[in-house]
C-alpha positions, -999 to +999 in steps of 0.1 A: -201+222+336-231+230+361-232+208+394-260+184+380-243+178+350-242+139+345-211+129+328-206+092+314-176+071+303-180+035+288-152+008+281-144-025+272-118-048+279-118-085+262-109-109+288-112-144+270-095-172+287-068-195+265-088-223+245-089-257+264-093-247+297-124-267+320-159-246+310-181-239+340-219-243+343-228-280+352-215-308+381-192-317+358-168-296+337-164-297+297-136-291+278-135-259+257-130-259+217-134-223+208-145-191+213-186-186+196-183-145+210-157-131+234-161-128+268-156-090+282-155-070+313-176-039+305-174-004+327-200+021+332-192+049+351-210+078+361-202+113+379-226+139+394-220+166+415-184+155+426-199+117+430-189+089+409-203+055+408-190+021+384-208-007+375-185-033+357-204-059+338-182-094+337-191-122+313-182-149+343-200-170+363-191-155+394-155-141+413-151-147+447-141-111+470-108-122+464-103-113+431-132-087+429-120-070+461-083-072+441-099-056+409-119-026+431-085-018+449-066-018+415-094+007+396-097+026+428-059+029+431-058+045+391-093+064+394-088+078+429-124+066+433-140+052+463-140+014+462-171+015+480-187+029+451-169+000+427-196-027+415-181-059+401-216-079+386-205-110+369-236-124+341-231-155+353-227-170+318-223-207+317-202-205+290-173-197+306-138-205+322-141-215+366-132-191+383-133-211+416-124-244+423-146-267+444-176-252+427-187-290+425-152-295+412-115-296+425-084-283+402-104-261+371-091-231+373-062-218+351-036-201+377-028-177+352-055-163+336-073-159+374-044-136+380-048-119+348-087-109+359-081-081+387-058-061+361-083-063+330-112-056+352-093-023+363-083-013+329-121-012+318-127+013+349-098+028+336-110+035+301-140+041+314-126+073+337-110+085+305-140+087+285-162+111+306-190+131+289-214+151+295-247+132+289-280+128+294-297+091+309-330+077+297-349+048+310-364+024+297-384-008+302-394-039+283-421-063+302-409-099+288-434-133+294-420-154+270-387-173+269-386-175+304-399-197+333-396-206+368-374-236+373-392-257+403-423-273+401-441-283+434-448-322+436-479-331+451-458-345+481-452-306+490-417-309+474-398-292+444-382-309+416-364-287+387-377-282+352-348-302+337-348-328+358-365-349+332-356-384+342-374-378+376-406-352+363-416-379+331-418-412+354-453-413+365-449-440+391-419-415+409-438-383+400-478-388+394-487-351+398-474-317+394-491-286+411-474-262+392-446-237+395-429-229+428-431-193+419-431-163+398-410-148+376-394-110+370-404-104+336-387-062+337-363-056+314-347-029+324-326-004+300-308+030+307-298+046+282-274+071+276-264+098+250-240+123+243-252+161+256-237+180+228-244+155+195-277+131+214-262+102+201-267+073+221-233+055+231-239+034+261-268+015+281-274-003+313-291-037+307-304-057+338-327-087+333-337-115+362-329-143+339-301-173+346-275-169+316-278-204+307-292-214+275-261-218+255-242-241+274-217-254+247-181-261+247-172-225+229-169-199+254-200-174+245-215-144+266-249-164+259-278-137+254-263-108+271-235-107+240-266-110+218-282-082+232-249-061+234-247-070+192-277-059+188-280-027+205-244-019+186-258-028+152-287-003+159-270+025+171-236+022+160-199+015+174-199+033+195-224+017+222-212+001+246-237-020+265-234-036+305-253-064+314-259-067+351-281-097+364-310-101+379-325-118+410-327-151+388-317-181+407-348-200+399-356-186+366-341-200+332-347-198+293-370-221+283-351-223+249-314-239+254-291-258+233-297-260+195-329-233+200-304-207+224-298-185+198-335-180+191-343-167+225-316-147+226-324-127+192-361-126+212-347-107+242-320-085+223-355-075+201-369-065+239-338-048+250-340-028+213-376-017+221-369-007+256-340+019+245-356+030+216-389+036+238-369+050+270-377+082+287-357+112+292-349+123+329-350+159+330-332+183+353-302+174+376-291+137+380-277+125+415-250+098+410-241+077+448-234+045+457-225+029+490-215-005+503-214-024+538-200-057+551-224-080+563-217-108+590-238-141+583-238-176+594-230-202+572-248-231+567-243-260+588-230-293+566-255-314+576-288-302+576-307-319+552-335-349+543-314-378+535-330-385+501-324-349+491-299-359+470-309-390+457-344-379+448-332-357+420-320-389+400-286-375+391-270-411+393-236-408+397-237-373+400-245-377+434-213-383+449-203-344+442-229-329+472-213-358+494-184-338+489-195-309+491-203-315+528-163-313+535-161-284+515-188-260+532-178-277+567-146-265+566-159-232+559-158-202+587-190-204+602-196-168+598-191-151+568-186-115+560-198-108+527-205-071+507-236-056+495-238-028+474-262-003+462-262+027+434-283+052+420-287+067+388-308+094+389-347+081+401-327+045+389-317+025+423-295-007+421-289-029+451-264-059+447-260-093+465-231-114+467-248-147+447-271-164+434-307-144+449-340-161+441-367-139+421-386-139+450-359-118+470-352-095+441-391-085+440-386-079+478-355-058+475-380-037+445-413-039+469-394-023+497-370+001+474-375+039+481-368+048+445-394+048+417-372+022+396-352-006+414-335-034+400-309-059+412-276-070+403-269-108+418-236-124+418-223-089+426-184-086+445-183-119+455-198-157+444-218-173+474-243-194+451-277-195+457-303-182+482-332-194+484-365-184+504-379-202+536-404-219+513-380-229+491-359-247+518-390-265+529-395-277+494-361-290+492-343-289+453-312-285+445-307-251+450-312-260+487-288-285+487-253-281+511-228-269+483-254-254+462-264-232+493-239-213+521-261-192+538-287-201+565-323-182+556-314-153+582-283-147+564-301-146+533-326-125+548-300-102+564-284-097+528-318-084+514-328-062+543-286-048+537-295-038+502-327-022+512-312-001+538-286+012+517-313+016+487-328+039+515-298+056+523-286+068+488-326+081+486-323+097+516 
């Protein structure tokens, strides 16, 4: 094997909670009452001249360091790899089992399947380890404008109200004009594709896209679109492939079809993934493999900053009372917080991480500012912080800017992004 030989393992591990348990995604919990498409923890890993890199794909909502730091330690421990080089990116599906408790709600998490987590996640790295081959990487990209949207409209009072918040948005007298949306969106779909050297079948692919992974929202646990785009690209080339989904800086983004309809966006972006790895380009000549990671030291929020309608104006009724509570929760937090960032490369392919929930407008920073010629992001990456929103966006108000919704001051968040970009630079350099 020459030095710049890539070499590529994929695995899977099914890590579907009991039926019955609290499902994640809204203020409230629902009870589950099936299982519409497992959920997995999915591992690729990659080795280059003596460096190896894994990027586990986790159809969660998030995992606090806790358990990801427990799951890195564990696949380090039976690799021999560098947990700094260990990337635990959960999809954030919101079909899913807590994994936290407190996230808006106390006692939802099952004791025993948490426990279960680190151990799965570590046999996917595993697996993945033990399925090296040689292999060649192709990227490719599909541009996506429709079934997506940005999820804040600006009121003409200079504040934001969210695109669901209907109750609110459809009363005239409460809400006579809207300006528009807050923001943009990230419409790159990214795909790497890999195949086998000797046969140049393909048998595994890196999917990131910056879209919230929220449009099926039932009471079955589902991967949402990610599983549908992980079906699809199996059905196309076979059973062998082996697809991880890493997300985006999506915060503020969402699908604009949900519910009854989620299935019909989903087929829409599996289409775009499809076209993206049947249209992806081969990188010739040697391909470097690194990662890296640092700790980062930011303040947390203070409990009580905040307009005090912020709550109220979003109509939620009763649902209220949860961010009074939540002003307890975050005030009893440390009130600095050490939290990871990670970045990886692929060849000319650069992938910074952050710790939660990152608003587009971050993510398209992180890529402005990247060294490499492609750059995505994976959010929600080694830890679960929730969101992070911009100085504008804090000014506007919203939800996502609400204590309990949001840990971080804006310098922390800031902090985070200039992290990832300094260790995008370092693995360039």
């Amino acid at each position: 094997m020459s030095e710049g030989q890539l070499r590529v393992g994929l695995a899977e591990v099914e890590i579907t909670p009991p039926l019955g348990l609290p499902m994640c995604g809204g203020l409230r919990p629902r009870t589950n009452v099936g299982v519409d498409d497992p959920l997995m923890a999915k591992t690729l890993l990659a080795e280059s001249g003596g460096q190896r890199i894994a990027v586990v794909g986790v159809d969660l909502i998030g995992l606090t360091r806790e358990y990801a730091d427990a799951a890195i330690a564990e696949a380090a421990r039976r690799t021999g790899m560098d947990p700094g080089t260990i990337m635990v990116s959960c999809s954030h599906t919101h079909s899913g089992p807590y994994t936290v408790d407190n996230l808006y709600s106390p006692n939802v998490t099952d004791a025993s399947y948490m426990a279960s987590l680190p151990g799965q996640i570590a046999e996917s790295v595993e697996r993945a380890a033990a399925a090296l081959r040689p292999a060649s990487l192709s990227i490719g990209r599909s541009l996506v404008y429709h079934g997506l949207h940005h999820r804040r409209v600006l009121t003409k009072e200079g504040r934001a109200l969210n695109t669901w918040l209907s109750g609110a948005l459809d009363d005239l007298d409460y809400c006579p004009q809207v300006l528009g949306s807050c923001g943009p969106i990230d419409p790159e779909l990214w795909l790497l594709r890999f195949d086998d050297a000797e046969t140049g079948k393909p048998f595994g692919a890196l999917v990131n896209f910056s879209l919230h992974v929220n449009s099926h929202f039932g009471t079955s646990y589902s991967a949402d679109y990610p599983g549908v785009i992980a079906a699809e690209l199996r059905r196309s080339f076979g059973p062998q492939m082996i697809s991880v989904f890493t997300a985006g800086a999506c915060a503020n983004v969402n699908p604009t079809l949900g519910g009854p309809q989620w299935r019909q966006g989903a087929d829409f972006f599996a289409r775009q993934a499809l076209m993206a790895a049947r249209s992806a380009r081969l990188v010739t000549g040697p391909v470097v493999v690194g990662g890296a990671r640092r700790e980062v030291e930011v303040p947390r929020r203070p409990a009580v900053n905040r307009s005090p309608d912020s709550v109220s104006r979003l109509r939620w009724g009763s649902d209220d009372e949860v961010f009074t509570d939540m002003l307890d929760v975050i005030g009893a937090m440390p009130e600095q917080l050490v939290l990871p960032v990670n970045a990886m490369r692929i060849g000319p392919f650069g992938l910074a991480s952050n710790p939660g929930e990152l608003f587009v407008e971050h993510g398209l920073t992180i890529k402005r500012r990247s060294p490499f010629k492609h750059t995505a992001v994976a959010e929600l990456t080694n830890d679960l912080i929730l969101y992070q929103p911009t100085r504008q966006a804090f000014e506007q108000e919203g939800y996502e800017t609400l204590v309990g919704a949001n840990r971080v001051t804006i310098e922390g968040i800031e902090k985070l992004v200039d992290a990832a970009v300094e260790l995008l630079e370092q693995l360039h350099g």
